[in-house]
C-alpha positions in Angstrom: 123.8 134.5 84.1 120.8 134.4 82.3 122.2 135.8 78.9 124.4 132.9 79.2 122.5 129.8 79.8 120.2 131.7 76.9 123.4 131.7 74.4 123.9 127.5 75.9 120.7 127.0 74.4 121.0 128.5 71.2 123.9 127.1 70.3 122.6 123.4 71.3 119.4 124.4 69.5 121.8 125.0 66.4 124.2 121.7 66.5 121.2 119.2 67.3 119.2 120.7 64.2 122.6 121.2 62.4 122.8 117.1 62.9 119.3 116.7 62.1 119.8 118.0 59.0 122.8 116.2 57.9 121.6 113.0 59.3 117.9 113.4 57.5 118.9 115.1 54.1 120.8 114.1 51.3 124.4 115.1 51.1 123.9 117.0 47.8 121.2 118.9 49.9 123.7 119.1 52.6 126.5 120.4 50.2 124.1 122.9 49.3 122.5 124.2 52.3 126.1 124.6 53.7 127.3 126.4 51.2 124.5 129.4 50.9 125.1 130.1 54.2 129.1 130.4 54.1 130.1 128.1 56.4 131.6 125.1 55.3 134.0 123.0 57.4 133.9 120.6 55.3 136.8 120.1 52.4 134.8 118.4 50.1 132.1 117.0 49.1 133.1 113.2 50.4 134.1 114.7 53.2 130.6 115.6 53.8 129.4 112.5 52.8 131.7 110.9 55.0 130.9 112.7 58.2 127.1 112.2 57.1 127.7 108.5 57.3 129.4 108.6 60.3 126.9 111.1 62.4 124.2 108.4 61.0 125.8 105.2 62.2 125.9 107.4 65.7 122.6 107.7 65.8 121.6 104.8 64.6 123.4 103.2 67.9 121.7 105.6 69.7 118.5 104.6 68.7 118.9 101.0 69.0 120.6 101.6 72.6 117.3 103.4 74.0 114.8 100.9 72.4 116.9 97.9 73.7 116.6 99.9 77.5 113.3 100.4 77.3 112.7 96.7 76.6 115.2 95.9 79.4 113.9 97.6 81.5 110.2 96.6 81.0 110.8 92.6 80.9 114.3 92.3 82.3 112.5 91.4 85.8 110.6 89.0 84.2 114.2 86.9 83.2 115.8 88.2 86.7 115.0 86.6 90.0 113.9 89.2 92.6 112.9 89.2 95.7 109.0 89.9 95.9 107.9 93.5 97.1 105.5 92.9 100.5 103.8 95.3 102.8 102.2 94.1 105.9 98.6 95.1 106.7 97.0 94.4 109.8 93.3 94.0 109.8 92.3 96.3 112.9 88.5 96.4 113.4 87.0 95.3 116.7 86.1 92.1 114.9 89.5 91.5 113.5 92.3 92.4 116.8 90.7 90.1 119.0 91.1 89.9 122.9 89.7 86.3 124.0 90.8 83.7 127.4 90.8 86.4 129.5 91.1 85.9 133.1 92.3 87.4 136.6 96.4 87.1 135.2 96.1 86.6 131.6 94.9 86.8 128.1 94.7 86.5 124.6 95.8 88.4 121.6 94.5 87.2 118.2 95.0 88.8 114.7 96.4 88.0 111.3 99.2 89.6 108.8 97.9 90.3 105.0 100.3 91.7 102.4 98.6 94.3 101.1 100.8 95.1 97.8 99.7 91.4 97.1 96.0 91.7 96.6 96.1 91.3 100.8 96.9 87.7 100.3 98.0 86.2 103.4 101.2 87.1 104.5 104.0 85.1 107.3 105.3 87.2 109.6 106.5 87.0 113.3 105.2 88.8 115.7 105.5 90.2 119.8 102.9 92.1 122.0 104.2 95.0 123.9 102.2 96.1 126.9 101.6 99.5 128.7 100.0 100.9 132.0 98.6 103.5 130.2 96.7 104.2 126.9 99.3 107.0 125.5 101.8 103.9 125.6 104.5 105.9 127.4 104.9 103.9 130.8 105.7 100.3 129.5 105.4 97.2 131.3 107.1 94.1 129.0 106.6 92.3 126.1 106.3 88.8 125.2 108.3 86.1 123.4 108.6 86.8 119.6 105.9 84.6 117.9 107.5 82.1 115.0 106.1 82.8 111.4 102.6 83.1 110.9 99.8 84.3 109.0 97.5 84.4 112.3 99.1 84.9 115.6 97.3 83.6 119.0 99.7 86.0 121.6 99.9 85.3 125.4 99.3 87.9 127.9 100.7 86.4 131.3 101.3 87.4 134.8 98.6 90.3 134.9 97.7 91.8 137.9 93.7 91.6 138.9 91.7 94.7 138.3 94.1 96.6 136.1 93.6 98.0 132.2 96.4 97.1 130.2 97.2 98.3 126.7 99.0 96.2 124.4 100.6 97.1 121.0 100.9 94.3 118.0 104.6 94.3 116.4 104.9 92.3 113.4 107.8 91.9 110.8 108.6 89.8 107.9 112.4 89.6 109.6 113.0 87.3 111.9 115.3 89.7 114.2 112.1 92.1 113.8 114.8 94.9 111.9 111.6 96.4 110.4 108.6 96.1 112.4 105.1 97.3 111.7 103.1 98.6 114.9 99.3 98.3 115.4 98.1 100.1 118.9 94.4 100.8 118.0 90.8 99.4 117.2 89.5 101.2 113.9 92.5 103.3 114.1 90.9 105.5 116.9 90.1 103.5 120.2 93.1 102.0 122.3 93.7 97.9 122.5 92.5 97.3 126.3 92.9 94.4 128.3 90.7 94.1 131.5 92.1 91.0 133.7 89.0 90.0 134.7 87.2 89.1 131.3 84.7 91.4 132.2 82.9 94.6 131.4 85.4 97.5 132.0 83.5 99.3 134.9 83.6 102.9 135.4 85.4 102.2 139.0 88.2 100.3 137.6 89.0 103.1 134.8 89.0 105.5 137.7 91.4 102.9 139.5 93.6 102.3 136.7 93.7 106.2 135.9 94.7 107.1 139.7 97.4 104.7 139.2 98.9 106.7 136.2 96.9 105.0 133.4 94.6 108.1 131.2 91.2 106.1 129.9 89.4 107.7 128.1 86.3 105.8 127.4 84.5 103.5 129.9 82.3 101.3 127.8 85.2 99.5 126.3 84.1 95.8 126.4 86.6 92.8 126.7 84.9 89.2 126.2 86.3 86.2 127.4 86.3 83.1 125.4 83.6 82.4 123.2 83.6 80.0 119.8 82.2 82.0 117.2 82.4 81.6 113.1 84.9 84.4 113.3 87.0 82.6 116.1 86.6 85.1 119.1 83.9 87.7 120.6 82.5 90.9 119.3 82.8 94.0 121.3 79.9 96.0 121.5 79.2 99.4 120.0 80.4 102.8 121.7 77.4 105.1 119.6 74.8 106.1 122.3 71.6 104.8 120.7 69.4 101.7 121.2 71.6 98.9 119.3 73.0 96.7 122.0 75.8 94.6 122.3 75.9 91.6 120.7 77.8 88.7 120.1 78.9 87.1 116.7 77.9 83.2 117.7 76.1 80.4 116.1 75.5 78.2 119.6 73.6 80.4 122.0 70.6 79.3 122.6 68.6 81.9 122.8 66.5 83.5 120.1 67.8 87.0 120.4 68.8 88.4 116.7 72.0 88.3 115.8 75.2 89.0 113.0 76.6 85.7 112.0 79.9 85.7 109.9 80.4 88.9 108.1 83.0 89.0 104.9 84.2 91.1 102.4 85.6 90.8 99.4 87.0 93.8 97.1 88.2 93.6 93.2 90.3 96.7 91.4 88.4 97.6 87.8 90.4 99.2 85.3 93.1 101.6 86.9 91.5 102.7 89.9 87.5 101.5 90.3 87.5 99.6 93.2 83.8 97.5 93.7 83.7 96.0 97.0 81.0 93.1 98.3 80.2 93.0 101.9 77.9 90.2 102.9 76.5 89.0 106.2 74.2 86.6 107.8 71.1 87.5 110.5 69.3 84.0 112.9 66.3 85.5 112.3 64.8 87.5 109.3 65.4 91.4 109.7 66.4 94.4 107.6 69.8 95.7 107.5 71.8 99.3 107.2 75.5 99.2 106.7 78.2 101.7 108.6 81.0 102.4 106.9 83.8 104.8 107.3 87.4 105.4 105.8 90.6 105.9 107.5 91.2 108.9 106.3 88.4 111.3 107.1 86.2 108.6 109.7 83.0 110.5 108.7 80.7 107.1 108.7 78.3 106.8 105.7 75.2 104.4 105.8 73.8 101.9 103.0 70.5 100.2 103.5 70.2 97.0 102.4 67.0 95.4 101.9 63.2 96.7 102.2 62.4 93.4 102.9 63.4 91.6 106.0 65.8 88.3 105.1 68.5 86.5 106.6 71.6 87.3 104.0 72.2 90.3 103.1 74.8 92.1 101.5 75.7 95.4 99.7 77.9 96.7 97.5 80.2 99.7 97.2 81.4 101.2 94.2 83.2 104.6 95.5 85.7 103.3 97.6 89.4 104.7 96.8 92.6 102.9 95.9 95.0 101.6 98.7 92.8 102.9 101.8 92.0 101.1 104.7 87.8 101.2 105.5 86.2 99.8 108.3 82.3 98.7 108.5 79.6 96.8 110.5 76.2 96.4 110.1 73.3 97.3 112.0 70.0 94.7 111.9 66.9 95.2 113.1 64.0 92.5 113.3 59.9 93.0 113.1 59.6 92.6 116.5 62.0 95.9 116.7 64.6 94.2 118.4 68.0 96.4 117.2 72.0 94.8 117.6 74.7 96.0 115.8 78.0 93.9 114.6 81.5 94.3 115.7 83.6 96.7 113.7 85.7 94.8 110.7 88.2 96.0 108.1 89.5 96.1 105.2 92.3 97.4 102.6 91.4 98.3 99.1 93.6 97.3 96.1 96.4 99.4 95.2 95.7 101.4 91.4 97.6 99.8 88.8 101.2 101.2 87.4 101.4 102.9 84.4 103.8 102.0 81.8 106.2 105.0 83.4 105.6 103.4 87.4 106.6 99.8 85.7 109.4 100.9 84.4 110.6 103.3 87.5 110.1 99.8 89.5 111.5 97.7 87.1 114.8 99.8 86.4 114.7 100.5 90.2 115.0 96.0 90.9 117.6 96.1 88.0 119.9 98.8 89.8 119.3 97.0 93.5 120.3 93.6 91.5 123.1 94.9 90.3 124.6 96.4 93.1 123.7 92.9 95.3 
């Protein structure tokens, strides 16, 4: 078998420079090279000629056929309507899935849809809440009404029972028949959704309650706020680490002077192919020094940035080795001169995606052109 496909290549080896040669070379060069070696199919010397003339016109259409392709192929889409490529992301930090209005029988589920092939521009989608006794998500309960399109999505939990842990899962979709539906069950990608109908602190006897009634929770500091108006539209949860940083609340109209986050953002920009910079900026009430936590999705081993020697009320900081395309989620931790320590909520966000080559473009583009066609 081998011999063979080794005799298939020399013989294409020797046709393709065989053409090469007659295409390239004169035919007086042709006429003779041909003859020295003793082989000459050829009757005469227009004959040759002939065939010369032909093989170039061949290639010649060849040619022209693969540069017109490439061009096709690289701003064909640009003259063809297609439908825009979109990939829901769900923000799912602490700070971002929100759980507000909660009460004996219900609650509230808020969040938003970004498209994150888009630059995470806002993106419409609908959207439904499924909800589960347990925080494995096998033993369901119901879901709710499909929510119309939207960019942020205010879900109601109703008829919950009094004292019980519920654990809902976010399904969104950019179809309105939900045929391809994106599911988000998590906080930071590690800590279960939980709703406790009673807008309180989840006590340690109500996880024991809920767990002899066939729901597993594993943590017992999870907190669920109840209504609050904040600059981010709903509550902070506190942090699980075991350390002095309490719980706080991002809000602008207590009245007390306790320190606290207000109104943390990020924003990220793509440099080049794949340098991602990314700017994450927060305010403090009162003057204090800041550390920020982040970690990625991928390995959740948390690195810390300090900010500022000096105590100040903005702060911000700036990352430089964040990767393409991955989801990271931060908070910041403030502490004032009277040593008074809170940390923020948990936020998230979704890096740009690198930048095609020349070879991805074209993949895509001829990809669109086939999936045109065939429409």
């Amino acid at each position: 078998m081998g011999k063979k496909i080794k005799k298939l290549l020399d013989v294409f080896y020797g046709k393709s420079k065989e053409c090469f040669e007659i295409i390239f070379q004169s035919a007086a060069n042709n006429q003779m090279r041909i003859m020295k070696a003793g082989n000459n199919p050829h009757q005469s010397y227009l004959q040759l000629k002939s065939y010369q003339k032909h093989l170039r016109k061949l290639a010649a259409k060849v040619f022209l056929a693969a540069i017109f392709l490439f061009i096709g192929i690289l701003v064909g889409p640009a003259f063809i309507k297609q439908e825009m490529r979109s990939e829901i992301y769900v923000p799912n930090g602490k700070g971002d899935i929100l759980i507000s209005n909660v009460s004996k029988n219900q609650a509230t589920v808020i969040f938003k849809t970004m498209d994150s092939l888009n630059d995470n521009k806002p993106l419409a989608t609908v959207a439904k809440v499924g909800i589960y006794k347990d925080p494995e998500h096998k033993v369901f309960i119901k879901e709710t009404e499909v929510n119309d399109f939207a960019v942020t999505h205010v879900v109601h939990l109703e008829d919950l029972e009094e004292g019980r842990i519920y654990y809902p899962i976010i399904y969104v979709s950019e179809e309105k028949d939900m045929s391809d539906i994106k599911a988000v069950s998590n906080w930071g990608g590690i800590e279960p959704i939980a709703v406790y109908a009673t807008g309180e602190m989840i006590p340690a006897c109500a996880i024991a309650n809920n767990t002899a009634q066939g729901g597993d929770a594993k943590k017992n500091d999870v907190n669920l706020l109840g209504e609050e108006k904040t600059d981010l539209g709903a509550p902070v949860a506190p942090s699980l680490e075991d350390n002095n940083y309490a719980a706080i609340k991002v809000a602008e109209d207590t009245e007390d002077n306790s320190l606290r986050v207000l109104g943390m953002q990020n924003e990220t920009y793509l440099h080049g192919k794949d340098k991602v910079q990314a700017i994450i900026s927060w305010d403090t009430n009162i003057p204090a020094k800041s550390v920020l936590v982040y970690r990625s999705e991928k390995d959740n081993v948390e690195k810390e940035i300090s900010i500022n020697g000096e105590s100040s009320k903005k702060h911000a900081a700036v990352i430089t080795t964040l990767q393409t395309g991955t989801v990271y989620y931060f908070k910041a931790k403030v502490e004032n001169e009277k040593g008074e320590k809170v940390v923020s909520s948990e936020y998230s966000l979704r890096t740009p995606r690198a930048k095609e080559t020349i070879l991805e473009i074209m993949e895509n583009n001829f990809k669109s052109l086939l999936n045109k066609k065939r429409s």
